[in-house]
Each structure stands twice: as structure tokens, then as C-alpha cells.
C-alpha positions as CSV (number, residue, x, y, z in Angstrom):
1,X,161.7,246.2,41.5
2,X,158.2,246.7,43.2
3,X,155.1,246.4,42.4
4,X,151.5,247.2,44.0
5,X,149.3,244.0,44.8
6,X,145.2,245.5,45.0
7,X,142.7,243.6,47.0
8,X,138.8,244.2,46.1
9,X,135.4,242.4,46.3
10,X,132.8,242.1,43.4
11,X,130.3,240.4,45.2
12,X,131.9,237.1,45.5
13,X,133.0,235.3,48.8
14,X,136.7,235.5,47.5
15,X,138.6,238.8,47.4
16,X,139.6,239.4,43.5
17,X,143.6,239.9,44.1
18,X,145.6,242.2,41.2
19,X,149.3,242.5,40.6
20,X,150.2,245.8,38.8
21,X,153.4,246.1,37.1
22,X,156.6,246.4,38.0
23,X,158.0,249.6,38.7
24,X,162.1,250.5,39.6
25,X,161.0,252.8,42.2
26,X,159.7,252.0,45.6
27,X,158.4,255.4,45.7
28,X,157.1,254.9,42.2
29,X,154.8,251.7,43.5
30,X,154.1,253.8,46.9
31,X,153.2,256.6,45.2
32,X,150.0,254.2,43.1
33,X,149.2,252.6,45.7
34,X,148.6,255.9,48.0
35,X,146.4,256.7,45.2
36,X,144.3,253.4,44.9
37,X,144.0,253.7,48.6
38,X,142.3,257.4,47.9
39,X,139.9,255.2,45.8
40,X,139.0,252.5,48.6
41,X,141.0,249.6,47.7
42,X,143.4,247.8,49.8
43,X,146.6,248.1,48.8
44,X,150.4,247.5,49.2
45,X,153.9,247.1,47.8
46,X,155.2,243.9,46.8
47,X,159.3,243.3,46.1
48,X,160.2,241.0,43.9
49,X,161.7,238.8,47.0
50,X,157.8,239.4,48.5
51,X,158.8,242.2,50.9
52,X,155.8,244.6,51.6
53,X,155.6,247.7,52.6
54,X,154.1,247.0,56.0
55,X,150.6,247.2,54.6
56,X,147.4,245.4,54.4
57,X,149.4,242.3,52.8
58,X,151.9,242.1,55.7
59,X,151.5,238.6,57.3
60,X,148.8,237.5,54.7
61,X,150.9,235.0,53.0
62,X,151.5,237.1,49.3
63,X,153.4,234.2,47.5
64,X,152.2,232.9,44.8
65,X,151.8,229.5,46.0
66,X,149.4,230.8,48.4
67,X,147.4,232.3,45.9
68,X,147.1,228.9,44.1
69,X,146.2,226.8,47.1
70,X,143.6,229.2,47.8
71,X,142.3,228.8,44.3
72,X,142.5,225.1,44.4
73,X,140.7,225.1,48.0
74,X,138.0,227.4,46.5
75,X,137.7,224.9,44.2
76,X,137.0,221.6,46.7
């Protein structure tokens, strides 16, 4: 299962992070986040064991434990 992960700004310091939904197809999630790209967001594929497709979220941490203790620093 794969999914595309979106990364925007809306005028905040924080980057607004989205998880779309799941899709059975790798080429499936490739094939929306090609097109969200099109449209100037960052994008890439996410596995449901937190593989990417070698994309923007490579290396960035895309667990969702790193989400939350982002949030929770954000927060201090």
C-alpha cells in the first residue's frame, strides 16, 4: 500500500504536512503525486513500512513520531 505525503506553507513558520490515502498501486500514488508536483507542492510516496520513493521526504524523518515531536516542540 502507498500513499502520497504533500508538504506546503500557509504562511506559518511550520510546513502544513498531508497524508493522502492509501492507494494499492505504487504507480497509482506516483502517478498523484507527479501531478501535485505539476501544481508546486512537494511531494512523495510513502509505504506503509515508511519507504519513499526517493523524493523530497527521503532522509526527513516521515514517521509519525517525528511528526508528533515536532508538534510538541512547536509547542515549547
Amino acid at each position: 500500500m502507498y500513499r502520497v505525503v504533500t508538504k506546503y506553507r500557509n504562511g506559518s513558520s511550520h510546513p502544513i504536512v498531508e497524508r493522502g490515502p492509501w492507494h494499492a498501486s505504487k504507480k497509482t500514488a506516483n502517478d498523484w503525486a507527479d501531478t501535485l508536483r505539476a501544481h508546486g507542492y512537494v511531494a512523495f510516496v510513502e509505504s506503509q513500512s515508511h519507504d519513499t520513493d526517493g523524493g523530497e521526504g527521503e532522509g526527513e524523518g516521515n514517521s509519525d513520531n517525528d511528526d508528533l515531536m515536532n508538534a510538541l516542540a512547536s509547542m515549547a
